[in-house]
BADREN-687530 format. One record per atom (N, C-alpha, C, O, CB): residue in one letter; x, y, z. Coordinates in steps of 0.05 Angstrom, whole numbers, plus 5000, padded with zeros to 4 digits. Each point is the difference from the previous one (the first is absolute). Glycine has a CB too. Example, Ala and Ser with C-alpha at 12.3 -4.5 7.8 and 13.67 -1.06 7.14 Angstrom:
2
a526448865156a498250245000a501850245000a502150005013a494149775012s503150444961s501650245001s498550225014s501050225004s501449654953
***
This chain:
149
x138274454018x500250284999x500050104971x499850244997x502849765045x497549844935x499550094979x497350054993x499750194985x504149635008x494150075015x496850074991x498950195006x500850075022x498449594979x498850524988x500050274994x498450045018x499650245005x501349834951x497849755060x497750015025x501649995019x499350155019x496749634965x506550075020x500850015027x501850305005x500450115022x499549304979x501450694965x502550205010x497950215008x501050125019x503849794948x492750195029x497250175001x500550045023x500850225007x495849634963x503049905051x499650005028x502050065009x499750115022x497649624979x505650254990x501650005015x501150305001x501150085021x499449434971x499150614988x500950264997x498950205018x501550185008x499249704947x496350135054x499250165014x501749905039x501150145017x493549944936x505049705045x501850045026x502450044998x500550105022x497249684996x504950214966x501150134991x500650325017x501250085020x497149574940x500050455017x498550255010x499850095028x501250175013x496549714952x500749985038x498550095031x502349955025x500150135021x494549664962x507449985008x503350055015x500950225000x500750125020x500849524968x498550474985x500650204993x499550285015x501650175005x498149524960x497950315042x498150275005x499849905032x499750195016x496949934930x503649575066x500350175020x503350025024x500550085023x493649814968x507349994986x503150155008x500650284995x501950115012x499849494978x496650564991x500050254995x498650175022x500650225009x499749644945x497449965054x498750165022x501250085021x500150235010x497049584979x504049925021x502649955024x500850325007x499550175017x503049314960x499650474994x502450215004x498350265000x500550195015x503849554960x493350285005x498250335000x499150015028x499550235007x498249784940x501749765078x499850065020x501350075016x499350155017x498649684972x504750075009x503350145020x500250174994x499750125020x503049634987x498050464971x501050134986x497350235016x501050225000x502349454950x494350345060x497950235005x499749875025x499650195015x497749994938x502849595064x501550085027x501950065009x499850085023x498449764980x504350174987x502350184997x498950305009x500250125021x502149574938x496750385020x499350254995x497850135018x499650245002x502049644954x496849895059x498850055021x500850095028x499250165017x498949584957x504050075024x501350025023x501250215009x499950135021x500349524970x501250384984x501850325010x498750274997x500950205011x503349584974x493550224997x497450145008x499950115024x500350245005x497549494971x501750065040x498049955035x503249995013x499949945024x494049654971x507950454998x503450035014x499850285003x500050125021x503449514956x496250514994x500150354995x497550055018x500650175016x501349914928x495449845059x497650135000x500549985034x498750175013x497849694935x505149985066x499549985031x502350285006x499650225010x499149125003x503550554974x502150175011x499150344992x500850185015x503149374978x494650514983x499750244998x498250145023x500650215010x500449674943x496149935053x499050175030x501549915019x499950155019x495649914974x506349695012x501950135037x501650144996x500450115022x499849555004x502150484948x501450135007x500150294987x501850124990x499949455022x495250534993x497550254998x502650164972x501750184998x494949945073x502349694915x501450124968x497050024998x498149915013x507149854960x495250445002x496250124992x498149854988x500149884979x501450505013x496249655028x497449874984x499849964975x498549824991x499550365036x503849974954x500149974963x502049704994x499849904978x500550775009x500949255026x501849764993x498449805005x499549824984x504750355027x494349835026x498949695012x497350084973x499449794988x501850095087x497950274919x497850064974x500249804986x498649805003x501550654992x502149604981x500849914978x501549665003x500149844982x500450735004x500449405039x499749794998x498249815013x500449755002x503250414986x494349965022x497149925004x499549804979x500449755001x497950695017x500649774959x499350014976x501849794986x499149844984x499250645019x504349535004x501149804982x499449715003x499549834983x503750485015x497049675032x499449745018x497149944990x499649764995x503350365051x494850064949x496849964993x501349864971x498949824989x497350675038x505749614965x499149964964x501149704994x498749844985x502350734994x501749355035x500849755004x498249865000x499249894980x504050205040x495549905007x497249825003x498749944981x499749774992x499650375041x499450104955x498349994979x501649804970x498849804991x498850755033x505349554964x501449844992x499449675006x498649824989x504350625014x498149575010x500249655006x496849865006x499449775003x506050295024x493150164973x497249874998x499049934975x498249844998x500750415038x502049824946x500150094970x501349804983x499449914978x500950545035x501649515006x502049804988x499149775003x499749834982x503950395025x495649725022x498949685008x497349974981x499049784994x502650205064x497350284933x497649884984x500149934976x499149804989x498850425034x503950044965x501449844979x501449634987x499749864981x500650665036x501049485008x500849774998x497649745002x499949824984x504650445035x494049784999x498349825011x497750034963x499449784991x501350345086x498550054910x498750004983x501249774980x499149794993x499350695019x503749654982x502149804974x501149825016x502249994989x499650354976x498349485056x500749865009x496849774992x500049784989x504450565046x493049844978x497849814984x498949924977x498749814992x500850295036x501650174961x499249964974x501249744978x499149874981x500350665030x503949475009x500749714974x499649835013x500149784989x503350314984x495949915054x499449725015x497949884990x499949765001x501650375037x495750094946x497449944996x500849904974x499049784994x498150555034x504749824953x500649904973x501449754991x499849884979x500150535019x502049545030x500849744993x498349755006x500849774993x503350465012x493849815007x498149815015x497949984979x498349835002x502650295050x499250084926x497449964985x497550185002x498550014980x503149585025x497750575022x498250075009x499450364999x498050135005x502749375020x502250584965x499150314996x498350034966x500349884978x504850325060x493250054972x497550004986x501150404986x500650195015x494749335026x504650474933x500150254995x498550184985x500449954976x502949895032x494950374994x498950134972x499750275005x499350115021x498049504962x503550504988x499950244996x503450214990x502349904999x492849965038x504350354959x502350095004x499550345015x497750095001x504449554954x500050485054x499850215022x497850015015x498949795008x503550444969x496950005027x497050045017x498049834999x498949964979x501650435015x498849475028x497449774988x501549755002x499149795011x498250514951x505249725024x500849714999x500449805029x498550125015x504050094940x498549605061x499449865014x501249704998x500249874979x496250465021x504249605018x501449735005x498749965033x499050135019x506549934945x495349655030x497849845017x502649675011x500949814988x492850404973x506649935074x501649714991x499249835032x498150075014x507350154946x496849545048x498949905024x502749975014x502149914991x493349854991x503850405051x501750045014x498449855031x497950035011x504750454954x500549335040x497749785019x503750005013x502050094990x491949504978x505450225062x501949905006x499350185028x497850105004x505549744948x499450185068x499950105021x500750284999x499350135020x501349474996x500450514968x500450214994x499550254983x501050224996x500649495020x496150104974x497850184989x498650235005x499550184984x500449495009x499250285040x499250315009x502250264993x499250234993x498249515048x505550204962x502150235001x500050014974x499950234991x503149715049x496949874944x501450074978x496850124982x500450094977x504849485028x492850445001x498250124984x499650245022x498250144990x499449434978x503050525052x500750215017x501550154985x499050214989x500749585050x502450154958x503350184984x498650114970x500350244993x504749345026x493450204964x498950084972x498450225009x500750224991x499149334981x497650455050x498350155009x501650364990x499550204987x498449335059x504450344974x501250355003x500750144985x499750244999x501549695028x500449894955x500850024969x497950244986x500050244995x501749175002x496150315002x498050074985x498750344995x499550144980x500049355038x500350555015x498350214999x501450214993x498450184996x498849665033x506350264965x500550144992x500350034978x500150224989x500649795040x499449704956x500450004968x497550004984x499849934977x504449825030x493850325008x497249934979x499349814997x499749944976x500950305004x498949615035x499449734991x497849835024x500749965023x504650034949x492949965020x497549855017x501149825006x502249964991x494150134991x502649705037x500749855014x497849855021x499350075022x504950204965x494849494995x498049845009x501149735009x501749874988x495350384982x501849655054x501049695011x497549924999x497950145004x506349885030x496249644957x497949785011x500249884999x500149894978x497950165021x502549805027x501849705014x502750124991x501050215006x495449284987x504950294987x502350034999x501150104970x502350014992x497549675048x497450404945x499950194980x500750304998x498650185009x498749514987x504850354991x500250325004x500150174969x501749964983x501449945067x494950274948x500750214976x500950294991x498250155006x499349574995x503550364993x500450154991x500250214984x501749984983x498449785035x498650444982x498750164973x501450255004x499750125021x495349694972x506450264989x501550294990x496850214995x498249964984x507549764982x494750505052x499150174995x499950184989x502450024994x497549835025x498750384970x500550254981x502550155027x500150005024x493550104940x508249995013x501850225009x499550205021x498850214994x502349744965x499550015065x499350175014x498549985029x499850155019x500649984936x498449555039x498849895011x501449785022x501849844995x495350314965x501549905066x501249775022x498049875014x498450135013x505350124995x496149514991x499049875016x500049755008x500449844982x498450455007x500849595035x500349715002x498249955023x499250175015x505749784966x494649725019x497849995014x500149685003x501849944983x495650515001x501749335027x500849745015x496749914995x499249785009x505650355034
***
């Protein structure tokens, strides 16, 4: 554990313990909040309190979702990204717009987990190319969304 190649490797999993015990709890913590959402959102249409409450917490219940879609992509991105870095194989160039990383996401869980980046992606600006088990990624100009497989 003292050589500067092995603590390298070790730190990103480290990490990635890290990020996804964080996920864990960022996932209880917005099904929690789901839940009692869809507790408020039932009880407000059977017990004909006004269309403005089951509304708002429609909307809240939509935004949760969207949340934790956000989150799993989040996680699933920086979860590959040091997986690719500690393996050697993430690829980087550029900086902001244009710039791009390139890494390899394989295993059984690859479809979800470049699914979750997918979703990520398209709200944060950012392209999103697969081949085989190559995946890249290019930051787009400001403003810009898109993603694509």
């Amino acid at each position: 554990m003292t050589d500067a190649p092995h603590k390298a490797k070790e730190a990103p999993a480290a990490v990635r313990e890290m990020i996804r015990r964080a996920g864990h709890e960022l996932r209880n913590a917005l099904s929690g909040v789901s839940v009692n959402v869809e507790v408020v959102r039932s009880r407000a249409g059977r017990e004909g309190a006004t269309g403005e409450v089951a509304s708002f917490a429609g909307r809240a219940s939509a935004q949760v979702e969207d949340a934790s879609a956000l989150a799993d992509g989040l996680l699933a991105l920086v979860t590959s990204v040091l997986a690719a870095q500690a393996a050697g194989t993430l690829k980087e160039a550029g900086h902001g717009a244009g710039s791009r990383i390139e890494l390899m996401i394989y295993g059984d869980a690859a479809p979800s987990v470049v699914s979750d980046i997918e979703r990520l992606a398209s709200r944060i600006g950012v392209a999103v190319e697969q081949h085989g088990t190559n995946v890249i990624l290019t930051v787009l100009r400001e403003g810009k969304s898109h993603s694509k497989t």
